[in-house]
C-alpha positions in Angstrom: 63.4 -55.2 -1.6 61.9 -52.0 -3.0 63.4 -50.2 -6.0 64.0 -46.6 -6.6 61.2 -45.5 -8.2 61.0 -43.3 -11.7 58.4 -42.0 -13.9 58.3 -40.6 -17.2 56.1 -39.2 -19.8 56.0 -39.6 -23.7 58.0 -37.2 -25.4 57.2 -36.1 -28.8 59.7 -33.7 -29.4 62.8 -35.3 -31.1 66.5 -33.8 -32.7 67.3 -29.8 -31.8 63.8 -29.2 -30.4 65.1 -31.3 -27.1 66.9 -28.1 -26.3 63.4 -26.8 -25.2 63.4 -29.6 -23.0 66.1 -28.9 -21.2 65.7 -25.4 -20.5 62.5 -26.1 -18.8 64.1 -28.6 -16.8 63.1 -31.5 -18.6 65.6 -34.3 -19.7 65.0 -36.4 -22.9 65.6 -40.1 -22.8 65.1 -43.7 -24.5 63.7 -46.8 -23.2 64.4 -50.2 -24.6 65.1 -53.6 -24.0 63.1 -56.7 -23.0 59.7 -56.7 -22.7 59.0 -52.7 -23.9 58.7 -51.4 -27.4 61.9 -48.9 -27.9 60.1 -45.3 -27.2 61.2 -41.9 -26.6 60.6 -40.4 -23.1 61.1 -37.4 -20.9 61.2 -37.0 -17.2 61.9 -34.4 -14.7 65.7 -33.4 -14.6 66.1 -32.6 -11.0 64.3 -35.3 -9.9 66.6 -37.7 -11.7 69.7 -36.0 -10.8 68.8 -36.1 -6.9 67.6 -40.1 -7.3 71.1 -41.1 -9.3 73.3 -39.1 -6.5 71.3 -41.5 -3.8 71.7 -45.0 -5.6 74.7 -44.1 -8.3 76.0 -45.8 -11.5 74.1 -48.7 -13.1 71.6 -48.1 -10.5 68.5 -50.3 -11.1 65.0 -48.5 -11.0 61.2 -49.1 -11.5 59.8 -47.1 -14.6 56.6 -45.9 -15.3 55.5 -44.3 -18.4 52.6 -42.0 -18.1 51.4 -44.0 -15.1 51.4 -47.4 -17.0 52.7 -50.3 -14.9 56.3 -49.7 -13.9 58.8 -52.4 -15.3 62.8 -52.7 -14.2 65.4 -50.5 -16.2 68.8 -50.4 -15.5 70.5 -46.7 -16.0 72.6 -48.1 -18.9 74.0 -44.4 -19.9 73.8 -40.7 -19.3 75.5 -38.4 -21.3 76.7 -35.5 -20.1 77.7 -31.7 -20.8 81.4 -31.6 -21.2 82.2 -29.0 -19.0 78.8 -28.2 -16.8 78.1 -31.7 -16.0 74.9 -31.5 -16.8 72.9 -34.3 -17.4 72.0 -33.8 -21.3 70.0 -37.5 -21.9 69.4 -41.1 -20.3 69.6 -44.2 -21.9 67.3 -46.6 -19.8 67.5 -50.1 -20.5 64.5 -52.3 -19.2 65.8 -56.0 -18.2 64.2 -59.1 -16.9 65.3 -60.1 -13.2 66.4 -63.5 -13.8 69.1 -62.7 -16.9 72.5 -61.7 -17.0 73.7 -58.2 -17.8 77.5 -57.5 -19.0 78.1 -54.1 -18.1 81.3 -51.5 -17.4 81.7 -50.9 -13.6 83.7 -47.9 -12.2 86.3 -48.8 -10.2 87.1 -46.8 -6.9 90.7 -46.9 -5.4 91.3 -46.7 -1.9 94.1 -47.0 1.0 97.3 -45.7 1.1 100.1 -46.4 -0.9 103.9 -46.4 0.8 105.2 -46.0 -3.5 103.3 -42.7 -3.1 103.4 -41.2 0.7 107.2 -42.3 1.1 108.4 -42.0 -2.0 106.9 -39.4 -4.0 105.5 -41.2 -6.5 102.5 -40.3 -8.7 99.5 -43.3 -8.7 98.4 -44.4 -12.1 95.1 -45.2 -12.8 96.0 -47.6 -16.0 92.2 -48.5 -16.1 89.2 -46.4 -14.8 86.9 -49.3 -14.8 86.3 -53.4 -16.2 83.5 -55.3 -17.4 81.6 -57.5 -15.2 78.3 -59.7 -15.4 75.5 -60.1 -13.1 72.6 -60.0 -12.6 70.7 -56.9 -12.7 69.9 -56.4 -8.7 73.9 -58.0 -7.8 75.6 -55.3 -10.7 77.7 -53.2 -8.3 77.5 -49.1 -8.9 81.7 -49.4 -7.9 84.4 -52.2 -7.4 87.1 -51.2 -4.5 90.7 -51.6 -5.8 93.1 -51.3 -2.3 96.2 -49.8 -3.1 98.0 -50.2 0.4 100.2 -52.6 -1.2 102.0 -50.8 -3.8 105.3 -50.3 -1.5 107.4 -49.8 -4.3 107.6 -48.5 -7.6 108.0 -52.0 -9.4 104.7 -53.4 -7.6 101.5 -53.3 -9.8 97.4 -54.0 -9.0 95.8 -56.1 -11.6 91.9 -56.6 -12.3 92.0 -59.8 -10.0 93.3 -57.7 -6.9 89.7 -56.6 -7.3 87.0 -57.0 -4.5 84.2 -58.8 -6.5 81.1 -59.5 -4.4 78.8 -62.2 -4.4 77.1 -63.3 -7.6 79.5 -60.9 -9.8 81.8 -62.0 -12.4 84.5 -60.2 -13.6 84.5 -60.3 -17.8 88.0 -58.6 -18.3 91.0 -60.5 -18.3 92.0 -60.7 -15.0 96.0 -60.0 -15.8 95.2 -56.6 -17.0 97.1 -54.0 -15.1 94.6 -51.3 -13.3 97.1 -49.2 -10.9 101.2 -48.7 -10.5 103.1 -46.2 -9.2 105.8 -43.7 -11.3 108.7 -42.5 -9.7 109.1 -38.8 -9.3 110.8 -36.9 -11.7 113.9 -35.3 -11.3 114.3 -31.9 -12.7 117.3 -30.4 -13.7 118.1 -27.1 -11.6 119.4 -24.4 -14.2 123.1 -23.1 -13.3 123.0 -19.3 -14.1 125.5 -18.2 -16.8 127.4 -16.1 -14.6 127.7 -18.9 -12.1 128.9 -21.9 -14.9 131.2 -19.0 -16.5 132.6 -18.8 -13.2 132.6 -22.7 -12.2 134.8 -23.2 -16.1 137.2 -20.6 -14.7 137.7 -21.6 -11.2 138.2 -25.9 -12.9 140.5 -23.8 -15.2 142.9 -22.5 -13.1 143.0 -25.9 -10.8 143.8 -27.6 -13.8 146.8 -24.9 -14.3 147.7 -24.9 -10.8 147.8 -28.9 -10.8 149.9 -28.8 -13.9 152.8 -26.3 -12.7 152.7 -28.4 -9.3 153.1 -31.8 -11.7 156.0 -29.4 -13.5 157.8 -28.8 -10.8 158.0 -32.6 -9.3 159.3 -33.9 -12.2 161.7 -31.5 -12.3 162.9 -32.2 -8.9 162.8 -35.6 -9.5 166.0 -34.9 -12.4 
C-alpha cells in the first residue's frame, strides 16, 4: 500500500529567523529517528496542511529530503498557533516498519447518550485521548468511544469500552475513566424584595390569624 508522500528541503535558518519562513509560506521542521541523522528541514506549508487534513493525526508518510531517497516518518507532533491554528512547526519522526511505536491517540466520542438527551446532563470528556502501541502502518489517527450507554448519571465509559482494532494495544490502564455524565444544575430563581417582604407579611398574619383561632378554642373549651 502506497504512502502519502512528502518532501522537504534543508533548512538553514534556525531560532527567530524561522519567522521568515513562515511568512513566505514555508514551515520549519525536524527529522529524527532510526536510520536518519537528526536535521533541520523546511517544507511547503500548504501543501502539508492539505496532506494532514486527508490522512490526520499520526499519519504515516514517505519523506524525501532534497530529492534523496524517501524513508517512513511518522507525524509525531505539530505545534500550533494558540489562537489561529496555524501550523507553526513539525516534528517528523522516521521509524522502521517492523518496530513498535507507543504513541498518544485522540479519542473520538460518538452516539447518543439517554444521561444527556433525557436528562439534561452535560457529557464529560475525563480524557481526550490514551496511549497505545503498534506498529507504525496499524497506529490509528482516532479510537471511537460509543456513548449510547450512559443512561444514567451514575454510568461511566472507561478506556477498555474502547474500540481497539487489529494489531493495536492499548498502554493506559484500562480502568481509567474517559466519559460520565453530570447532572444539570439547579439554579436558584431570585424572589424580588418586594415579593419576599410581601410573602413574610402574608405567613405573618396566618400565623396571627391561626393563633386567635387557637385562642378562641381553648377558650370555648373552659
Amino acid at each position: 500500500m502506497s504512502r502519502p508522500k512528502l518532501s522537504a528541503q534543508p533548512r538553514t535558518l534556525t531560532g527567530k529567523q524561522v519567522r521568515r519562513l513562515r511568512r513566505d509560506g514555508v514551515l520549519p521542521a525536524v527529522v529524527y529517528g532510526h536510520g536518519v541523522d537528526s536535521r533541520v528541514v523546511q517544507i511547503d506549508a500548504r501543501e502539508f496542511d492539505l496532506l494532514r487534513r486527508r490522512t490526520g493525526r499520526n499519519a504515516l508518510l514517505d519523506l524525501s529530503v532534497d530529492g534523496d531517497r524517501a524513508v517512513p516518518v511518522l507525524v509525531h507532533g505539530v505545534q500550533e498557533h494558540p489562537v489561529s491554528r496555524a501550523t507553526l512547526h513539525v516534528d517528523l519522526l522516521a521509524v522502521r516498519m517492523t518496530e513498535e511505536l507507543t504513541v498518544d491517540v485522540s479519542i473520538s466520542f460518538a452516539g447518543e447518550s439517554t444521561a444527556v438527551d433525557k436528562l439534561g446532563g452535560v457529557l464529560l470528556h475525563i480524557r481526550e485521548s490514551v496511549q497505545v502501541r503498534a506498529l507504525p502502518d496499524r497506529i490509528p489517527s482516532l479510537l471511537e468511544l460509543d456513548i449510547t450507554p450512559l443512561e444514567t448519571f451514575d454510568d461511566a465509559l472507561h478506556v477498555s469500552d474502547l474500540k481497539v482494532p487489529e494489531g493495536v494495544t492499548v498502554v493506559t490502564d484500562g480502568h481509567e475513566t474517559l466519559a460520565r455524565v453530570q447532572p444539570p444544575r439547579i439554579e436558584e430563581v431570585a424572589v424580588p424584595a418586594e415579593e419576599a417582604e410581601e410573602a413574610e407579611e402574608a405567613l405573618a398574619a396566618a400565623e396571627t390569624v391561626a393563633g386567635a383561632e387557637g385562642a378562641a378554642e381553648s377558650t370555648d373549651s373552659e
